[in-house]
C-alpha positions as CSV (number, residue, x, y, z in Angstrom):
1,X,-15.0,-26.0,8.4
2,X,-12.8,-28.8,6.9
3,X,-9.8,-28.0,4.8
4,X,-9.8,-28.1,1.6
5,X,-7.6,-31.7,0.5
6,X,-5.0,-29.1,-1.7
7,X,-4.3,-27.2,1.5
8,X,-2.2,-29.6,3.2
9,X,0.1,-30.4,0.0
10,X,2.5,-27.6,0.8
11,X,2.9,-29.5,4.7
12,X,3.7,-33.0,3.4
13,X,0.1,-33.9,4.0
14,X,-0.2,-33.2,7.4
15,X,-3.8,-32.7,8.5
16,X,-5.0,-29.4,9.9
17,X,-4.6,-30.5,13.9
18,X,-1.3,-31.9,12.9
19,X,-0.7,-28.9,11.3
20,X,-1.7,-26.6,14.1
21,X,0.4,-28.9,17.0
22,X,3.8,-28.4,15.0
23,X,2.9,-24.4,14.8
24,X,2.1,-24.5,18.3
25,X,5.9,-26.2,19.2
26,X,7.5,-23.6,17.1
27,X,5.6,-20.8,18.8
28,X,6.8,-22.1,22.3
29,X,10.0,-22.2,21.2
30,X,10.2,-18.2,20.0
31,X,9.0,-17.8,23.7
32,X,4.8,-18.2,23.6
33,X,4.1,-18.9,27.0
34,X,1.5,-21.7,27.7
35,X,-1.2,-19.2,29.2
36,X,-1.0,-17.3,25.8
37,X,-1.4,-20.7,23.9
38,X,-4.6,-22.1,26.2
39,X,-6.1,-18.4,26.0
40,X,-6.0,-18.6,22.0
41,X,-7.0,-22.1,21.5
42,X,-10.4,-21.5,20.6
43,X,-9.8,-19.6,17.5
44,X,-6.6,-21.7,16.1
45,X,-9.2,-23.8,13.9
46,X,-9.4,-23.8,10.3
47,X,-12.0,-21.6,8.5
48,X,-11.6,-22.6,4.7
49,X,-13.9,-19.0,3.8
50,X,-10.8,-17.0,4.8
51,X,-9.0,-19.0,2.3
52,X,-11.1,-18.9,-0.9
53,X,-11.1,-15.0,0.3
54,X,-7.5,-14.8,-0.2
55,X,-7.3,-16.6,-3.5
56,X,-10.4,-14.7,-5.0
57,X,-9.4,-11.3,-3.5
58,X,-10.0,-8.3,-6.4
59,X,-7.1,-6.8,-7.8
60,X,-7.4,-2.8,-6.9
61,X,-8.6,-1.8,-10.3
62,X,-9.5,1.8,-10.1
63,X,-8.0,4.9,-11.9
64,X,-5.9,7.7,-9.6
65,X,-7.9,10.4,-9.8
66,X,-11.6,8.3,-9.1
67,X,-10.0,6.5,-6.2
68,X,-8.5,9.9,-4.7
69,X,-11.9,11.9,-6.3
70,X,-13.3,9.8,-3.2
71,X,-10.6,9.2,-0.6
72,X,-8.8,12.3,-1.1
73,X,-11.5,15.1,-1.1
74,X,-11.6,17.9,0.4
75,X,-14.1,16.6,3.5
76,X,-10.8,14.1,3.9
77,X,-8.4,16.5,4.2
78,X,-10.3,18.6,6.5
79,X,-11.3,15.2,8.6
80,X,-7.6,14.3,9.0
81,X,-6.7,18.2,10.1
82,X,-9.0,17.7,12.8
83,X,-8.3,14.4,13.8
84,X,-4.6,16.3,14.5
85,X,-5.9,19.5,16.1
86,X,-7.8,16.9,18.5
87,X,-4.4,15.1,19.6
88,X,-2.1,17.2,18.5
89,X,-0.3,16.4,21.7
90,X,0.7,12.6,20.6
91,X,0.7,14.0,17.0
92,X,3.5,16.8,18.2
93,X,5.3,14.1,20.5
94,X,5.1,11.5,17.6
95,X,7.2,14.4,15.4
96,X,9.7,14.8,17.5
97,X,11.1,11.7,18.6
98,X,10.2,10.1,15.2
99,X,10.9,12.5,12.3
100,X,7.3,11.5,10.4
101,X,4.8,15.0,10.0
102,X,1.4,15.0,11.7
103,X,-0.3,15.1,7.9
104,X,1.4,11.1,6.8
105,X,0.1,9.4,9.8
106,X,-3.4,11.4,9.2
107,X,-3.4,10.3,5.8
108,X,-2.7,6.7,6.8
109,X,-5.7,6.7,9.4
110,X,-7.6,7.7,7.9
111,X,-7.3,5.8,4.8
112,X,-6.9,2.2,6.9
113,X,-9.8,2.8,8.6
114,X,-11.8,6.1,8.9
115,X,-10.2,6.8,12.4
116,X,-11.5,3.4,14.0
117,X,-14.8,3.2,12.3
118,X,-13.9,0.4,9.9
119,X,-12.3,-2.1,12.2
120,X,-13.1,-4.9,10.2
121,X,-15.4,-7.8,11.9
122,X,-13.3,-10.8,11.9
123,X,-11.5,-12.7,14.5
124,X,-7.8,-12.5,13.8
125,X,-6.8,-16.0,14.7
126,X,-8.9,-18.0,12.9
127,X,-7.8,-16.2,9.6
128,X,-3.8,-16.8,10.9
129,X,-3.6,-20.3,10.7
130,X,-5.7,-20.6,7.8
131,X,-4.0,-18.8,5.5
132,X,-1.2,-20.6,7.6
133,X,-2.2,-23.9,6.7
134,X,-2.9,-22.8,3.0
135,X,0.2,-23.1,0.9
136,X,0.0,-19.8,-1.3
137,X,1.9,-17.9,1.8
138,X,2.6,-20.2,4.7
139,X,5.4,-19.4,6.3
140,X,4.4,-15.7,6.3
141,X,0.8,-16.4,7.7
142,X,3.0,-19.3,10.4
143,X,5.4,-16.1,11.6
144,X,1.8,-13.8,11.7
145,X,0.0,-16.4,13.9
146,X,3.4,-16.3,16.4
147,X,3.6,-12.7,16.2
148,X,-0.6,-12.6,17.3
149,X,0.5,-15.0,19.6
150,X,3.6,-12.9,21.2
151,X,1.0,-9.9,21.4
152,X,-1.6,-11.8,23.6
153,X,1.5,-13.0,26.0
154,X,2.6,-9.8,26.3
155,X,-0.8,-7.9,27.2
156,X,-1.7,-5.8,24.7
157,X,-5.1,-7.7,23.2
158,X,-6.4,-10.5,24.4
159,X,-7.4,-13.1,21.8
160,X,-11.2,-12.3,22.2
161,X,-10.3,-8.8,20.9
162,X,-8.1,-9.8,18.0
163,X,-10.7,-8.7,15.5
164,X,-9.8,-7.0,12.7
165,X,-9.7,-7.8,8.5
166,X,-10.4,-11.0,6.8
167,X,-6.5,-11.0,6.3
168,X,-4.9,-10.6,9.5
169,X,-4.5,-7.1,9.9
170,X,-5.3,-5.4,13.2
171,X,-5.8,-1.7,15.0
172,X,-6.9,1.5,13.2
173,X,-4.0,1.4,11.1
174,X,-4.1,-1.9,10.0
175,X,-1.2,-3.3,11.1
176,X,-0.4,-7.3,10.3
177,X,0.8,-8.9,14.1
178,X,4.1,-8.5,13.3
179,X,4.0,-4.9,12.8
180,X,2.2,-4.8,15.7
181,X,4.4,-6.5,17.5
182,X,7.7,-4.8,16.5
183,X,6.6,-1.2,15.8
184,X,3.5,-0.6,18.3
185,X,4.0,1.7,21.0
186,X,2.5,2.9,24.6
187,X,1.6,6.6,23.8
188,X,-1.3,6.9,26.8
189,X,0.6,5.4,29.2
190,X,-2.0,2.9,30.5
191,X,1.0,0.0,30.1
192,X,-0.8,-2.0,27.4
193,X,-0.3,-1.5,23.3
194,X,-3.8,-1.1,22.5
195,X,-4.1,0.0,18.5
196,X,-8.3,-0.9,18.2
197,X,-9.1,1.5,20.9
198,X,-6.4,4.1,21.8
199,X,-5.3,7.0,19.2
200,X,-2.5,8.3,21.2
201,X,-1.3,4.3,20.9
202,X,-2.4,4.3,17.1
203,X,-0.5,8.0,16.4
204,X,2.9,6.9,18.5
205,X,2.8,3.2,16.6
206,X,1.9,4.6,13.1
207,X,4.9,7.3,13.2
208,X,7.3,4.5,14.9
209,X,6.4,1.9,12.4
210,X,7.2,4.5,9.2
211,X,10.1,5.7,11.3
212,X,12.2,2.6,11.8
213,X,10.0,0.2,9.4
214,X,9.6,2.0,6.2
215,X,13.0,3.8,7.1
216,X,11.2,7.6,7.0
217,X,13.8,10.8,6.3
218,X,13.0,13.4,8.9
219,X,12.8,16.3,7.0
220,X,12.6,15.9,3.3
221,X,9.6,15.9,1.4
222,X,7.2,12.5,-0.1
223,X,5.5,13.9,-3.1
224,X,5.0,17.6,-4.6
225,X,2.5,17.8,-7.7
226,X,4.2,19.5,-10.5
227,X,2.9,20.1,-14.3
228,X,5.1,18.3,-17.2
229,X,5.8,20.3,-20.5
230,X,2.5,19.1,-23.0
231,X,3.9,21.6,-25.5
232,X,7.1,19.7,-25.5
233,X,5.4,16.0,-25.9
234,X,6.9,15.2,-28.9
235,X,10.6,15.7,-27.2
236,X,10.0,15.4,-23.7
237,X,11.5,12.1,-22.2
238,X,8.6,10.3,-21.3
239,X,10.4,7.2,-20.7
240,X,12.5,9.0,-17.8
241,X,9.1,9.0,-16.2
242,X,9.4,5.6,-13.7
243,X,9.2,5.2,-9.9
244,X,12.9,3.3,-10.7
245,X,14.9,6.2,-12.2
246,X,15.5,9.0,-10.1
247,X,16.9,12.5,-11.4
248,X,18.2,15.4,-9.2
249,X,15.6,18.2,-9.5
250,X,17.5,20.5,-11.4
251,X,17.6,18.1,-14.2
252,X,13.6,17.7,-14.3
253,X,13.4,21.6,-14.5
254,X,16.2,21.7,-17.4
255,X,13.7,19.2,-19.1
256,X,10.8,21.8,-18.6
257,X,9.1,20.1,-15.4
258,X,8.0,22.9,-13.2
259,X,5.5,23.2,-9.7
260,X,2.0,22.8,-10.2
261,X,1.5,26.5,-10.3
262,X,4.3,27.1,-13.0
263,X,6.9,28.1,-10.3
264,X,10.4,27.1,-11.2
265,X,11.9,23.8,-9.3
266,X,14.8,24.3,-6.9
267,X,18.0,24.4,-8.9
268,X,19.4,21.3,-6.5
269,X,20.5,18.1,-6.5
270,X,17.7,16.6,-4.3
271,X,16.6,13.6,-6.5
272,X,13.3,12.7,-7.2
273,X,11.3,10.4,-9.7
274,X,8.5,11.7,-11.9
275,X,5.1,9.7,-11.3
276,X,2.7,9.7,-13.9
277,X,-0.1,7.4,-12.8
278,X,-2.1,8.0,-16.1
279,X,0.3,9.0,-18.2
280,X,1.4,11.9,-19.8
281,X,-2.1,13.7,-19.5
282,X,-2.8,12.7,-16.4
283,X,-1.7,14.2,-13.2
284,X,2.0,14.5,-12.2
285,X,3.8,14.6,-9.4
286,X,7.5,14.3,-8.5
287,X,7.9,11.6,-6.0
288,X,11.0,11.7,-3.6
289,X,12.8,9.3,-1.2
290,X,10.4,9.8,1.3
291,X,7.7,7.8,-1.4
292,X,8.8,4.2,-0.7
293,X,7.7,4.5,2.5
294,X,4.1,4.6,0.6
295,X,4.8,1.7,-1.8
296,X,6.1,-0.5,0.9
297,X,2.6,0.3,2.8
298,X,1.1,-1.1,0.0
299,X,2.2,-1.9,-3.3
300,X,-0.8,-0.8,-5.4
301,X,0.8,2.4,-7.4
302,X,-3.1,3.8,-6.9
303,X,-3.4,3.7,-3.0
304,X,0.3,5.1,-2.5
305,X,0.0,7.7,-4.5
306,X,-3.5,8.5,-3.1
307,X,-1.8,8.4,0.2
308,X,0.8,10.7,-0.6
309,X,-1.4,12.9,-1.7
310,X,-4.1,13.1,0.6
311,X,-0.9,13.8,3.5
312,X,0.2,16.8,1.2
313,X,-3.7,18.3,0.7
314,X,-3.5,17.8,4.9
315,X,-0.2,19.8,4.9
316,X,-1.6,22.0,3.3
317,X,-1.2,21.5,-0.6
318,X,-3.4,22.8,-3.2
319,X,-6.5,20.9,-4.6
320,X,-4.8,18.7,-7.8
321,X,-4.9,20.2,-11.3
322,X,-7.5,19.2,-13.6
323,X,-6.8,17.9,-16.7
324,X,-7.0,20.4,-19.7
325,X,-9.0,17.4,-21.1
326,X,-10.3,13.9,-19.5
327,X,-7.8,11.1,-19.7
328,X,-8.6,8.5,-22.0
329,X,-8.6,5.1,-20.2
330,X,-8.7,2.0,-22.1
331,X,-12.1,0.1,-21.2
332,X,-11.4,-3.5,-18.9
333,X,-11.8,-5.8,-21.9
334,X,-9.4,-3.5,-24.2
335,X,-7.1,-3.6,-21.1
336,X,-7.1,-7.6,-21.0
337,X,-6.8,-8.1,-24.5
338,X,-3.4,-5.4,-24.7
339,X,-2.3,-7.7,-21.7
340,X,-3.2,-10.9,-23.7
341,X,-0.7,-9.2,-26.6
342,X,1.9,-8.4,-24.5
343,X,2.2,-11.7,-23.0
344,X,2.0,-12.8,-26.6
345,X,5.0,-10.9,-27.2
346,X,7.0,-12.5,-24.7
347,X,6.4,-10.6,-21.2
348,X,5.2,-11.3,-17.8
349,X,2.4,-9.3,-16.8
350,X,1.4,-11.5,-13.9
351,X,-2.3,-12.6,-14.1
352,X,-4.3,-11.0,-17.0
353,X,-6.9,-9.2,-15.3
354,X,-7.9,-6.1,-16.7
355,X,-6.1,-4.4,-14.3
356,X,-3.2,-2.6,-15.1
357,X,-0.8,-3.5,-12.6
358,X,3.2,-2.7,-12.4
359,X,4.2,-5.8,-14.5
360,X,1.5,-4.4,-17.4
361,X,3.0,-0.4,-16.8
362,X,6.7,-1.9,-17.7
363,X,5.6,-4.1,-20.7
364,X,3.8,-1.3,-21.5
365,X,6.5,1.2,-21.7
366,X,8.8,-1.0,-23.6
367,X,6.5,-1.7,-26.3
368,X,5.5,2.6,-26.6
369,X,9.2,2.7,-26.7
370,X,9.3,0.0,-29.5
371,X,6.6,1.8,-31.9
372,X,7.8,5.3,-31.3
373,X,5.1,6.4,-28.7
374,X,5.6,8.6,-25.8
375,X,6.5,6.2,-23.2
376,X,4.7,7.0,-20.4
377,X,3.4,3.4,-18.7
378,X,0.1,4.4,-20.1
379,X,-1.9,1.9,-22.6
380,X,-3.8,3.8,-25.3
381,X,-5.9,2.8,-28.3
382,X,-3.0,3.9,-30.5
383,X,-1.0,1.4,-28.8
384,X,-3.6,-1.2,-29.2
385,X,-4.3,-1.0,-32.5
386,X,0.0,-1.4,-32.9
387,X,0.0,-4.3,-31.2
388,X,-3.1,-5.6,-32.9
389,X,-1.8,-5.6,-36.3
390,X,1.5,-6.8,-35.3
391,X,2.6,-10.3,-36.9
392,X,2.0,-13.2,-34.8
């Protein structure tokens, strides 16, 4: 499939082949050998669906508790506790030299990919230098077509088995090549790095990649849901509530923040943020240093926290609270129009979607602040109708 004529503006014009020879030089010299390059020439062509893909990708637009309702049930839990019963040998190994529990890489598997079922169906190469070629993220997609490239020299896959996601991302964990590359490890011992079709592989490169990658703390905790003081909404600092400020947990439990099932918090100085993904009614959860881990896997506030989740209901964590009453979630329109206002009002809430993304959660939060409203990231109609009546 041709490019598209926009594609090559970002590359001084340079035609797709032209394109691909120049990627090809710089892949030889970062030490692609020529067997590697021959072996993946059929798929370095241009397939312009994989780029309209990536600019019309949907923006993850669920609410926490429907998207853990489903990927975070019981049945998931249970799944993932097998799953480490099964090879609890690479699970137990993968512990000890890497510091990451059993219960996180579970949740991860499982999530990426049910355990291997949901591979994807796509050959990996010809979505590299596409979104290569394409200018909205070049140079990352030129370094992910080397990386693919360094993994075929070196063994693992060849490029007939690169299949994975529309985007790039291989093994049952989803890992872009350059993850793969860097983080993936030999757990069975059959001298190749095979994350499609080994778990031991898949367990051992999971743990190594949160390890050294997302910088895992052996030994301290991700996430703990706790209950916030709702007969105290009128005092309680809501606005404290933000992945960004970070309080040592004796301080939440002077503010009235206790564990789920009304225990007290330890009276240390372990420091943890309160997440409220849907506000102040919502579900709570103090979130430690252990928690980036999950928004550098993926930046979407509703996966991570899902994530985290889902590895402490494996661990062995109680089902989450219910709600003494259902959260009120603005409907999509109400959501775009509030996003409409606050760019009105002067802030960036990246694309106005109907999604309510982290830009939208800190505009938001300022403007709750602003009106006198509990400050909790979370739009509401009272909000709305503020903003509404404000003068243009």
């Amino acid at each position: 499939m041709a490019p598209s004529p926009r594609a090559a503006a970002c590359h001084n014009g340079l035609p797709f082949d032209r394109f691909l020879a120049e990627l090809k030089q710089q892949a030889i010299a970062a030490g692609v050998s020529q067997r590697a390059l021959s072996e993946a020439a059929p798929y370095l062509v241009y397939d312009q669906s994989i780029v309209n893909r990536d600019r019309g990708q949907r923006v993850f637009g669920q609410v926490f508790t429907e998207f853990a309702r489903r990927r975070a049930s019981d049945g998931a839990a249970q799944q993932s506790q097998a799953r480490i019963r099964m090879y609890a040998a690479a699970f137990n190994r993968a512990e000890k030299e890497y510091g990451v529990p059993p219960a996180v890489i579970a949740a991860f598997w499982g999530l990426e990919s049910s355990f291997g079922a949901e591979l994807g169906n796509l050959h990996t190469l010809p979505s590299l230098v596409s979104l290569a070629y394409d200018c909205r993220r070049s140079e990352m997609f030129q370094n992910e077509t080397i990386a693919a490239l360094k993994i075929i020299d070196r063994g693992d896959l060849t490029a007939s088995e690169m299949i994975g996601s529309w985007a790039g991302e291989l093994g049952q964990t989803q890992f872009l090549p350059t993850h793969y590359f860097n983080y993936a490890v030999d757990y069975d011992g059959d001298g190749h790095r095979n994350l499609l079709r080994s778990a031991p592989d898949v367990i051992g490169s999971t743990a190594n990649y949160i390890a050294n990658g997302l910088k895992w703390r052996r030994g301290e905790p991700w996430l703990q849901e706790v209950r916030a003081p709702q007969n105290l909404a009128s005092s309680f600092p809501w606005d404290q509530a933000d992945l960004t400020i970070k309080l040592p947990r004796s301080k939440w439990a002077q503010f009235g923040v206790t564990y789920a099932d009304g225990k007290p918090l330890p009276n240390d100085d372990m420091p943890a943020s309160l997440l409220l993904p849907m506000g102040r009614t919502g579900p709570a959860f103090l979130a430690y240093a252990n928690f980036a881990a999950y928004t550098e896997w993926n930046n979407s506030l509703i996966y991570s926290t899902t994530a985290g989740y889902l590895a402490t209901r494996i661990a062995g964590a109680a089902p989450m609270r219910q709600p003494s009453a259902p959260v009120v979630q603005l409907p999509f329109n109400e959501i775009k129009e509030l996003q409409q206002l606050l760019v009105r009002a002067g802030f960036n809430v990246g694309k106005v979607d109907g999604v309510l993304g982290q830009q939208s959660r800190i505009a938001v939060k300022t403007m709750q602040a602003k009106y006198g409203l509990p400050a909790d990231s979370w739009p509401t109609a009272e909000l709305l109708a503020r903003m509404r009546s404000a003068p243009r």
